[in-house]
VMD Tcl script that draws the C-alpha trace (Angstrom):
set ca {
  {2.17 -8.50 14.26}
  {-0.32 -7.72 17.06}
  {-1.57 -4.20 14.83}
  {-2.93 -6.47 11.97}
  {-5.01 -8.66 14.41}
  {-7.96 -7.06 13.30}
  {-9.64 -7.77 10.44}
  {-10.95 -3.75 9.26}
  {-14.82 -3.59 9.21}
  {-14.92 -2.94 5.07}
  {-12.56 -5.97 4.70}
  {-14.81 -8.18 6.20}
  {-17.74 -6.97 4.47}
  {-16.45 -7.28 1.70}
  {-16.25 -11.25 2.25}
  {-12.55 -11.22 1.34}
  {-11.77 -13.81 4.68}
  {-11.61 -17.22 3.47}
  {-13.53 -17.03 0.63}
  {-12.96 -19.29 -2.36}
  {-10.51 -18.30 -5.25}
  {-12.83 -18.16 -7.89}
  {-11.21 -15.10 -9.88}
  {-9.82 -15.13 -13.38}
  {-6.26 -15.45 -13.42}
  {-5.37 -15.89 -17.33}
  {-2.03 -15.12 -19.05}
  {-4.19 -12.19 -20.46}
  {-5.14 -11.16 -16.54}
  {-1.70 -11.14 -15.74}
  {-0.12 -9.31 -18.31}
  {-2.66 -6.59 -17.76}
  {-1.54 -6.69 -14.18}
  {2.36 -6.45 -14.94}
  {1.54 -3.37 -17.13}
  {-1.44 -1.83 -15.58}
  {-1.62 1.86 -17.07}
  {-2.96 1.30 -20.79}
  {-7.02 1.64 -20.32}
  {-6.49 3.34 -16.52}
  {-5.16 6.81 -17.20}
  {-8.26 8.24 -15.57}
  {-7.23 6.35 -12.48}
  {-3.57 7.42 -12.58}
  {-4.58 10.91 -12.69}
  {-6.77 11.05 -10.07}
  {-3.91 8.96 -7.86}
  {-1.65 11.99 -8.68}
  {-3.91 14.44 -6.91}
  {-2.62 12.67 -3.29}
  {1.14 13.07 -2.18}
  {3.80 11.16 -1.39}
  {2.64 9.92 2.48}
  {-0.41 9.71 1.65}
  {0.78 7.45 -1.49}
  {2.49 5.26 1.20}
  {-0.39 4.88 3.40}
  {-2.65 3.91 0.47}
  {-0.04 1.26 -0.53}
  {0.09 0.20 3.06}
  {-4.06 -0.27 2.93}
  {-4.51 -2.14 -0.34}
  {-1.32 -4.36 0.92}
  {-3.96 -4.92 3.70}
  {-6.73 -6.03 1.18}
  {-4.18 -8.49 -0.60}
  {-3.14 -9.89 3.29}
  {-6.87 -10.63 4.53}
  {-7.33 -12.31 1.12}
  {-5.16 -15.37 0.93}
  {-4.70 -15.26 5.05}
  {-4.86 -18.91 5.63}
  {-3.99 -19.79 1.52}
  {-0.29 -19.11 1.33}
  {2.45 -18.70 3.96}
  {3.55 -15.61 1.89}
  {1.27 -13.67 3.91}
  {3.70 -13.55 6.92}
  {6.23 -11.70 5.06}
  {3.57 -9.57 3.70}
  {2.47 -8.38 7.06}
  {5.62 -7.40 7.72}
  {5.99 -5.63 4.78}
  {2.98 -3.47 5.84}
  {4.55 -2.83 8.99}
  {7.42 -1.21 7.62}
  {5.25 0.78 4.87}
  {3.43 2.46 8.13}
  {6.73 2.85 9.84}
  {8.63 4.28 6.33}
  {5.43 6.99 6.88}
  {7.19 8.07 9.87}
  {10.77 8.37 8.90}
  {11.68 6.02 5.95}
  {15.18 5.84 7.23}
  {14.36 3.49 10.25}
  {13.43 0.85 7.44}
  {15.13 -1.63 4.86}
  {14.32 -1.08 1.39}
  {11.64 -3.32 0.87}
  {12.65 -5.64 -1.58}
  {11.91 -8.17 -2.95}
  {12.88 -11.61 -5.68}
  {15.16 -9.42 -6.64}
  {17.05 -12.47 -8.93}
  {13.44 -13.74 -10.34}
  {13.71 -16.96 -8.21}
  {10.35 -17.15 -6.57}
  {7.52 -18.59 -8.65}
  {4.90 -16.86 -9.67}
  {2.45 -19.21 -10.90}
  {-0.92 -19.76 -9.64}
  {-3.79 -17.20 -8.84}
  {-2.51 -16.71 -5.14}
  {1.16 -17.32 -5.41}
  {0.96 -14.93 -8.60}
  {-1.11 -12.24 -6.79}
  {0.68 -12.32 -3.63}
  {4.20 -12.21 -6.23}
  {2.85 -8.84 -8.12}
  {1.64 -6.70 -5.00}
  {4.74 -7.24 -3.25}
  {6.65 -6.61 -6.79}
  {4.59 -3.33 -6.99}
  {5.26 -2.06 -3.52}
  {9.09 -2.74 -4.25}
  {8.63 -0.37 -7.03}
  {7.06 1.83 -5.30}
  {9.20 1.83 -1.71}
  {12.08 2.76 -4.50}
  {9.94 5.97 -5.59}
  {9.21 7.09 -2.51}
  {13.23 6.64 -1.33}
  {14.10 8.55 -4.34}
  {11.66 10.99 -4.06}
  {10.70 10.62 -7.65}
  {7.61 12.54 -9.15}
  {6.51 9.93 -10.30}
  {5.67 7.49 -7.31}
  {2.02 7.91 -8.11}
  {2.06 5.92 -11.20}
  {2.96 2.73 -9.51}
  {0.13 2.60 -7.50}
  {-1.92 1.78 -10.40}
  {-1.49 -1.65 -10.44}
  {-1.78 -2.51 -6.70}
  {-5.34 -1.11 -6.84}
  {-6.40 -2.99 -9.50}
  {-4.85 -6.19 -8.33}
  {-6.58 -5.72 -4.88}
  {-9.74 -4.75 -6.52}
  {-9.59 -7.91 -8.73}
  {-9.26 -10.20 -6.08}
  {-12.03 -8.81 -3.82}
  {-15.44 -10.74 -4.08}
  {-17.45 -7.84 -3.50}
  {-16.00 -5.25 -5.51}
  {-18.92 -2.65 -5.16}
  {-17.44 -2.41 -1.51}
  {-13.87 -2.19 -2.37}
  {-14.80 0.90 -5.16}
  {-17.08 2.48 -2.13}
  {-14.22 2.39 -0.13}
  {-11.83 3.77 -2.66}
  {-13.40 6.27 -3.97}
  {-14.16 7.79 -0.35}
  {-10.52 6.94 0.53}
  {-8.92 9.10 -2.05}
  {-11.07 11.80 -1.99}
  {-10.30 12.22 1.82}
  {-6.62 12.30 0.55}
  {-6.42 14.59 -1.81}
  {-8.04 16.83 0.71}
  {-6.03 16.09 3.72}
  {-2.91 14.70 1.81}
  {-3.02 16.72 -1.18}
  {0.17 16.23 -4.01}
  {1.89 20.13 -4.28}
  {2.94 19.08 -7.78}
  {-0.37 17.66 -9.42}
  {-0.85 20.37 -11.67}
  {2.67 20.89 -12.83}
  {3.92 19.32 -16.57}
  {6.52 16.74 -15.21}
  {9.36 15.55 -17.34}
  {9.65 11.78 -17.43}
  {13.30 12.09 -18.16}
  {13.90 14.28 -15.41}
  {15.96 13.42 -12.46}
  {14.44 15.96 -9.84}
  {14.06 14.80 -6.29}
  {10.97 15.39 -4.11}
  {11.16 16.12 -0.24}
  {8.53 14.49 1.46}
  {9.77 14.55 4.99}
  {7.54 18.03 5.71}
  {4.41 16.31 5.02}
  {2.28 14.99 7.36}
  {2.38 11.39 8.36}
  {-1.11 9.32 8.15}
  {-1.83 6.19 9.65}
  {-3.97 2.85 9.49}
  {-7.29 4.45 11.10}
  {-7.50 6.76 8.43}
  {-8.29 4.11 6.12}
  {-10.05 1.63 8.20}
  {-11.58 3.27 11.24}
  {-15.00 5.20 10.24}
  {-14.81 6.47 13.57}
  {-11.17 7.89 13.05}
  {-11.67 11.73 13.20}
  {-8.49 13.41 11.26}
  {-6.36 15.80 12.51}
  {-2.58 16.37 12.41}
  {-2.17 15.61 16.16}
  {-4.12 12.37 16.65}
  {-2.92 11.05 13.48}
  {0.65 11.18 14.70}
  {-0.46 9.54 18.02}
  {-1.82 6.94 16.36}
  {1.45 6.15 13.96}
  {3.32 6.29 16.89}
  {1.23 3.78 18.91}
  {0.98 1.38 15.90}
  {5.16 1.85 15.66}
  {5.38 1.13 19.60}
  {3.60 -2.17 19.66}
  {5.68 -3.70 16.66}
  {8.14 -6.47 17.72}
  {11.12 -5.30 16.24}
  {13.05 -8.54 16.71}
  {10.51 -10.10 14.57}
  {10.56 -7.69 10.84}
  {14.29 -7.34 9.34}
  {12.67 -4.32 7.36}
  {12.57 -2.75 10.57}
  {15.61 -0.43 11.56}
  {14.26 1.52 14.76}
  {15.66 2.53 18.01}
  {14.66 0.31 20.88}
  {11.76 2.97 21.39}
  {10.17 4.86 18.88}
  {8.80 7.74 20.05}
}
mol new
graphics top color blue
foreach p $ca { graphics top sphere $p radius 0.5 }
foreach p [lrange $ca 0 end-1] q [lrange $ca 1 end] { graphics top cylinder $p $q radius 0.2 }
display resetview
């Protein structure tokens, strides 16, 4: 876990560390939660401008808002971290990780405003680790829900929709989705092939200082991959050495 052992500058600020759960969390909350799109089709489309790694690495970074949240609230954080991990590491070739997922029989509970969180960001990254394996059009869509879940649970949202809205707009340039102008069949089965994009990593969303390009983005995955213990995340499926 030694990559998440920094708390990201915006996180911080954003006085998401320790503070006091003092958000609504109301059958009404919840349900809006489970089925997020109603109300947020402006959001949706502007997700679907940014492709499928970049998709990934956005899950990835709000995973790392819902983390630094309840860090030191639930144990569930420790298989969230790991989780993360293998989101970054999926970036780089999705077949060195396990599907990621997760209460697949309905057998965890769910109640309570950081059980219940933690239980619907990890159920929306399941959904959307499946979209991204099948290459479905439609991967976008389920990132609708994990943003407003992280944004509801932030104290100062004004600083999570800062960084947001900078954060995708830097996507859709650098990451942009070949497809977001097409009319896309719901019912149809087609399969995307993301493995020619270009991989993104954690610094991207986190380090202001981070200056983009192809090259030093791919150093950086590959550094972030090298100091994972492997032994230590079953969602892992590497070689000894990642390269």
């Amino acid at each position: 876990m030694r990559n998440l052992n920094n708390v990201p500058k915006v996180i911080m600020e954003s006085k998401s560390i320790g503070h006091a759960i003092n958000y609504k969390w109301t059958k009404k909350k919840i349900n809006k939660l489970l089925d997020p799109i109603e109300g947020n089709e402006d959001l949706e489309q502007v997700l679907m401008q940014i492709n499928h790694k970049g998709s990934i690495g956005l899950t990835a970074a709000l995973l790392e808002w819902v983390y630094w949240r309840f860090t030191g609230y639930s144990q569930a954080t420790n298989d969230t971290q790991k989780r993360i991990e293998a989101l970054w590491c999926s970036i780089n070739n999705r077949e060195q990780t396990n599907p990621l997922l997760f209460d697949t029989e309905f057998e965890i509970p769910a109640a309570g405003s950081v059980n219940g969180a933690i239980w619907i960001a990890l159920m929306n990254v399941t959904m959307i680790d499946v979209r991204y394996r099948k290459g479905s059009y439609f991967l976008q869509n389920d990132l609708v829900g994990l943003v407003i879940l992280a944004r509801h649970i932030t104290p100062k949202k004004k600083n999570f929709d800062n960084w947001l809205t900078q954060t995708i707009a830097n996507l859709a340039y650098t990451h942009p989705n070949p497809y977001k102008n097409d009319e896309l069949d719901e019912s149809d089965e087609a399969i995307y092939d993301s493995s020619n994009e270009p991989v993104i990593c954690r610094e991207f969303f986190f380090d202001e200082n981070f200056d983009y390009s192809i090259e030093a983005t791919e150093n950086a995955i590959h550094g972030f991959i090298n100091n994972l213990d492997l032994k230590a995340n079953s969602f892992l499926n590497l070689p000894k050495k990642a390269s």
